[in-house]
Structure formats: C-alpha cells, structure tokens
C-alpha positions, -999 to 999 in steps of 0.1 A, spaced: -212 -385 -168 -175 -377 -179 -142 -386 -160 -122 -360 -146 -93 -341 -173 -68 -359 -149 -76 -393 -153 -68 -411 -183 -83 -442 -175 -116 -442 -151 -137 -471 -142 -173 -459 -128 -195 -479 -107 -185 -509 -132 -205 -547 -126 -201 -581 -143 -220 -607 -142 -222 -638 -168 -256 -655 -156 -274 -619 -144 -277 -631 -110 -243 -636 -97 -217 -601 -99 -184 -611 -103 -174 -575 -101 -195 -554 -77 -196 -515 -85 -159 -514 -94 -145 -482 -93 -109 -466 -101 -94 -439 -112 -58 -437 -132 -39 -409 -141 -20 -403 -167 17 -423 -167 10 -443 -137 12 -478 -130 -17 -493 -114 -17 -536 -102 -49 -553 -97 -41 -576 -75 -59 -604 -58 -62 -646 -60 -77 -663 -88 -115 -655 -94 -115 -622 -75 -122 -599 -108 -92 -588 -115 -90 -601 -150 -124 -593 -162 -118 -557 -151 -88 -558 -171 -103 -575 -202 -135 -547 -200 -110 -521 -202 -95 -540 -231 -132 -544 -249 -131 -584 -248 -154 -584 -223 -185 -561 -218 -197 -542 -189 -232 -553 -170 -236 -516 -155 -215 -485 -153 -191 -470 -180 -155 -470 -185 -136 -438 -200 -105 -437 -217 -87 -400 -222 -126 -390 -215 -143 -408 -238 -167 -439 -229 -159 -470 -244 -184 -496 -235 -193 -496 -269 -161 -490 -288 -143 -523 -305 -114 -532 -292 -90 -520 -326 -103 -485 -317 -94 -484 -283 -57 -482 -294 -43 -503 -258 -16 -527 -261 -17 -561 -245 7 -582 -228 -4 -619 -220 10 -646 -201 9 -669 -229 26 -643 -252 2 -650 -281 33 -643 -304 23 -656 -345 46 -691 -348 51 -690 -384 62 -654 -384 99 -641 -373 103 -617 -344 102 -589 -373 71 -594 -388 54 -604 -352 64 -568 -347 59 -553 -374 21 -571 -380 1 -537 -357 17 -515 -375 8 -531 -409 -27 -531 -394 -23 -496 -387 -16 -488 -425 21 -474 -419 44 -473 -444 74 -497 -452 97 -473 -441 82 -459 -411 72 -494 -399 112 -511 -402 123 -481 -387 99 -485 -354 108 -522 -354 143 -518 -349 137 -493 -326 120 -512 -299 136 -542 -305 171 -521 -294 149 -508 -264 144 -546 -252 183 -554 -260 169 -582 -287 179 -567 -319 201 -595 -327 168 -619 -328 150 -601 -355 153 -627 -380 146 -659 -358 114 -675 -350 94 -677 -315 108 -717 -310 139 -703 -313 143 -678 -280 138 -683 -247 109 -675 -224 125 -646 -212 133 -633 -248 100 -640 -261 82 -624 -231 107 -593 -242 91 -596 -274 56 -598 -266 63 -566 -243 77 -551 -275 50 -556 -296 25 -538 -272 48 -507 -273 58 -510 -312 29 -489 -322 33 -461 -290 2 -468 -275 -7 -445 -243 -22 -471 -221 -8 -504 -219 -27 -540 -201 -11 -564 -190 -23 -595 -176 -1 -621 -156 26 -616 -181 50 -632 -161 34 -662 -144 53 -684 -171 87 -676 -163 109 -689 -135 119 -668 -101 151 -651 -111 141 -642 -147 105 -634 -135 123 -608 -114 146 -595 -136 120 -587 -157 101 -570 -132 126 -540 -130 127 -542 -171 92 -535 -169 93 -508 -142 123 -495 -158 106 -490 -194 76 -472 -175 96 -449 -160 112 -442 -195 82 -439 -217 58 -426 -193 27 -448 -206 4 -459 -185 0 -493 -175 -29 -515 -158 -13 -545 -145 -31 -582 -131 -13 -600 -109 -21 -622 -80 17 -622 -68 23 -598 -40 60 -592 -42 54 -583 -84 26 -560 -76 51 -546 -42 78 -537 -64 66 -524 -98 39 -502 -90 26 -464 -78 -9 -476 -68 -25 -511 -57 -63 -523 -58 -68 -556 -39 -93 -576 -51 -114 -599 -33 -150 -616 -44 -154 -588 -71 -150 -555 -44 -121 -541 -41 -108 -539 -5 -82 -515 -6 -66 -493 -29 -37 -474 -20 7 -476 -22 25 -504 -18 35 -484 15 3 -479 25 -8 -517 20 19 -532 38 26 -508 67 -13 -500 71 -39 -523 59 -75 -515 58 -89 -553 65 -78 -585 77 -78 -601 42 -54 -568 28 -31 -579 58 -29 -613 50 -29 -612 15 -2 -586 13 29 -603 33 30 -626 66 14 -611 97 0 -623 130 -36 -621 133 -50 -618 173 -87 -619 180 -100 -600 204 -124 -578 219 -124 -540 223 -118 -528 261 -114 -491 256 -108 -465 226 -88 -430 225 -82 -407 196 -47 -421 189 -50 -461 207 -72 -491 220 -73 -513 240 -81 -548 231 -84 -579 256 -67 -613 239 -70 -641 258 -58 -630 296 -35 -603 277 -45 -568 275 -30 -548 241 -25 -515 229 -30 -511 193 -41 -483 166 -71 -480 159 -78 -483 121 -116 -497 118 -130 -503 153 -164 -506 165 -179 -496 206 -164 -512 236 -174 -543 241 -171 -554 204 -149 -578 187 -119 -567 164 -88 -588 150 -49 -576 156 -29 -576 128 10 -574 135 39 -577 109 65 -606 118 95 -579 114 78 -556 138 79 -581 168 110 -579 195 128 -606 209 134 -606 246 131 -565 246 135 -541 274 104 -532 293 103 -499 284 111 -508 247 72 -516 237 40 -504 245 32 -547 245 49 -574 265 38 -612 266 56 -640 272 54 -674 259 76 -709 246 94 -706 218 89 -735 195 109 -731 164 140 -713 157 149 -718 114 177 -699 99 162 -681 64 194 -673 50 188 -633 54 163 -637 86 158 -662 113 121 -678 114 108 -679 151 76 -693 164 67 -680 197 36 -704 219 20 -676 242 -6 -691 264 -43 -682 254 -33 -659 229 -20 -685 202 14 -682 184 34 -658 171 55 -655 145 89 -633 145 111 -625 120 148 -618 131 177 -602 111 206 -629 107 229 -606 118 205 -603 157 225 -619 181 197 -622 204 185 -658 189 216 -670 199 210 -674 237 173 -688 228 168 -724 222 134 -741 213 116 -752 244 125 -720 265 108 -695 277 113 -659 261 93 -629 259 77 -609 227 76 -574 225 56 -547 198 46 -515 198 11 -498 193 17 -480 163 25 -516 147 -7 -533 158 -36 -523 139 -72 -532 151 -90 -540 122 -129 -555 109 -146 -536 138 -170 -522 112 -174 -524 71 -152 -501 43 -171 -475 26 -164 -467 -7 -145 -436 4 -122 -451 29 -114 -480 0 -106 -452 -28 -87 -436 -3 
C-alpha cells in the first residue's frame, strides 16, 4: 500500500510493543505533508517518542508501515533514511570543536573539503554562532549548544527533520526564545519537522498540526486552534490548558445545543460527542470564557455561588468560584476588569458562560475518522 503523492511522511496503522503482549502504540496513524510542522504531544509513556524514534529507524515497527516521500522504510537503516535529529541531550562529540561537530555528516556523506567549510559556515551564520566555530561544547552555553545541535541536523539539508524534547534542558526564557528560532527557521527553509513534546504551550506555539497522545492512541489531532477552542475528549481538554470539567447527565439534545442537568443546575452546552437522553456526559469550560457578575441576558448559563479566592497573576486575576452541588469553578479575569474589584472572598457573586463555550464531551468513543479529523 503506498502513501498519497501529498504526504511526505505517512504513518499507517503503525503498533509497538516490546514484550508482544502489551501495545505501547495502538494502530498509530498520521499523515504529514510536505513543509509542515507536526508536535506529538502527550505526558511521559504515552508513545510519543517511540513513534518518533520508528520514523527515525532506531526502533522497529510491530505492525503497519511507515513511508517516507513514498517509499516504506520499516526496513531501511537509519543512514539511508537521510532525517536529521535534534535531542534533548544534544549528543554533540566533546573532543571535537563546533566546526568539526558540524562538519562530521557531511564527512560521512563523502563531500568535499570545500563544499563541506563552505556549508559549515553557512549554517553556523543562520544560527548567529559563527563566532563559536573554533570553541569546544564545554565552552558555550545551553542555549548556544542547543543552536548547534539544531545546526547540525540542518548542515547536510535534509527534508524532514525529528526532534525530540529538544528543549526540556533549557530554562523558561531561553526555552522560549528558542521556540520562535525554531518556528522561525521552519518557516525559512520549509523542511518538515516532526516534533515530541509533552509541554503544551511549546507544542501551542510552534506548530501547524497537533496529535495528542495518550496510552499509545492518539486522541486528537488537529490545530492548535482547534485543540484549545474545541476539544474532542475530556483528557484533550485538560491536557491542553486549564478548564472546568462539570459532570452531568444529558436532559435533552438539538441540532446546534443540549441540555445537561449538573447538580440542581440545568446547562446549555454544544454538543461535540453526546450520547441519548438520559446518559452521562462531562462539561468542559475554558477559565477565560467564564463572566463575572454578567448581565442576564449576557449568557446562555447563569449560576451563582461563593467566591473563595481572588489572586492577582500579574496579567490576569485567578478566581475560584464555590457553587453549590455543582463544585467550583475556576475564572480567569483580565487585570485590567474592574469587576473583581467590588468582589471580596466570602461573597456571593454569580458566574456566567455561554453555550457555544461549553462543550459536552465522552458521551460516546472517537472513531478513527473523527480523531484524523
């Protein structure tokens, strides 16, 4: 069976497993085109990795076939699958300078003298680290050596590069500016790149597409739009940012709402993956999306409740909101919202969302069509 001409990189009906009885990736499958930047994402032991390392030819497939630019590599060695890695670790040669770390796949390769210090100085001046040819690994900083280990994989102009956790070792501000480096270079060079994460925000920012991984299956793939703003599952809403989760039980259903009884609280919410009346579902609601002390015609929802903290975020205010039966509430306020001004923890206030921001989820199983979607 061959991958479609669109897809340079296609995983089909792919399975792992290390003992033969238990799958630690469960008919895996994804399709990538051709310059886009695809995350893996998930926590650690979800799949993710060995996906990543298949693809890579470290690891080898149980079932199904993988296809790179059409052709199936299950059985291709790794050197021949011409990918360049990025690791967390770096895995940069000590006793070699940040020239001849560089310069070593293109050696490999056969190149010439000429052709291979030429390529070296050019994608050392792509990551701004010309000045460090000369110096050892010891000698730079994490941020500079994860530059180099990102230069290495792109010294030799590979089409597809992998990267896995590549920035887990470095600290928040530098871990982010190296975020938009990255995103920045992909947009310039057009490769495409398969990236393994289990930090939302990273996998939020940098990339066109997003598969979460849980237990081996993924459980959604989709934007970064799409993920946040409409998640397929209870564990895609929680894993990707804060959100309330409500249980509940399904009162009535309509082509564009439902109702769902919480507690003594009847809510209107979309439907996304609901089963008959009668049946239970979970509410997911994004802390943003909730309204402090809102008009009556302002929401589609109204309860009301204690509040119970009030803590200043710097860009947001943190409330927690006690409603009776239903559980608490989480609300996230701009700083510049006068409204949390005139609240004060202890009093009584009332919450406010709409329907199109309450999504009724778990009501029935994913199939692999709505996943892929």
């Amino acid at each position: 069976m061959s991958t479609s001409n669109k897809d340079y990189v296609s995983f089909q009906h792919v399975k792992k497993t290390y003992d033969g009885t238990n799958l630690v990736v469960k008919d895996f499958n994804l399709d990538i085109a051709p310059g886009e930047f695809v995350t893996m994402l998930g926590p650690s032991g979800s799949g993710k990795t060995t996906c990543l390392m298949m693809l890579a030819g470290f690891e080898t497939a149980t079932g199904g076939e993988i296809y790179i630019d059409g052709v199936p590599v299950n059985n291709l060695a790794p050197h021949k699958r011409d990918i360049g890695m990025v690791f967390q670790n770096y895995a940069l040669f000590p006793h070699m300078t940040i020239a001849e770390n560089l310069a070593f796949p293109l050696k490999v390769r056969k190149l010439s003298s000429d052709i291979v210090q030429s390529k070296v100085k050019n994608v050392l001046d792509m990551v701004e680290l010309g000045h460090v040819a000369n110096r050892y690994p010891k000698q730079l900083s994490g941020g500079q050596q994860q530059r180099v280990a990102l230069a290495r994989a792109l010294v030799f102009e590979p089409k597809l590069v992998l990267m896995d956790e590549p920035l887990g070792a470095l600290d928040k501000q530098l871990r982010e500016q190296m975020q938009m480096e990255i995103k920045h270079l992909h947009e310039k060079l057009g490769i495409t790149i398969l990236y393994v994460t289990h930090d939302q925000d990273e996998a939020l920012t940098m990339s066109d597409r997003i598969a979460v991984f849980n237990q081996g299956e993924v459980q959604q793939l989709a934007s970064p739009t799409e993920l946040y703003e409409a998640p397929s599952n209870t564990f895609v809403a929680q894993f990707i940012g804060e959100n309330n989760q409500l249980s509940g039980s399904v009162q009535n259903i309509a082509s564009s709402h439902c109702v769902v009884q919480v507690g003594k609280e009847r809510i209107y919410a979309t439907p996304v993956r609901v089963n008959e009346v009668g049946k239970p579902t979970t509410l997911s609601i994004r802390p943003e999306k909730i309204q402090i002390q809102p008009e009556l015609n302002q929401c589609d929802n109204h309860v009301s409740g204690i509040l119970r903290e009030l803590i200043y975020h710097g860009d947001h205010y943190r409330l927690v909101v006690e409603v009776e039966t239903v559980g608490r509430l989480v609300v996230k306020l701009p700083n510049d919202s006068r409204t949390q001004l005139e609240l004060a923890p202890g009093t009584l206030c009332r919450v406010g969302w709409n329907l199109q921001d309450c999504h009724a989820l778990d009501g029935i199983p994913a199939s692999n069509e709505e996943v892929a979607a």
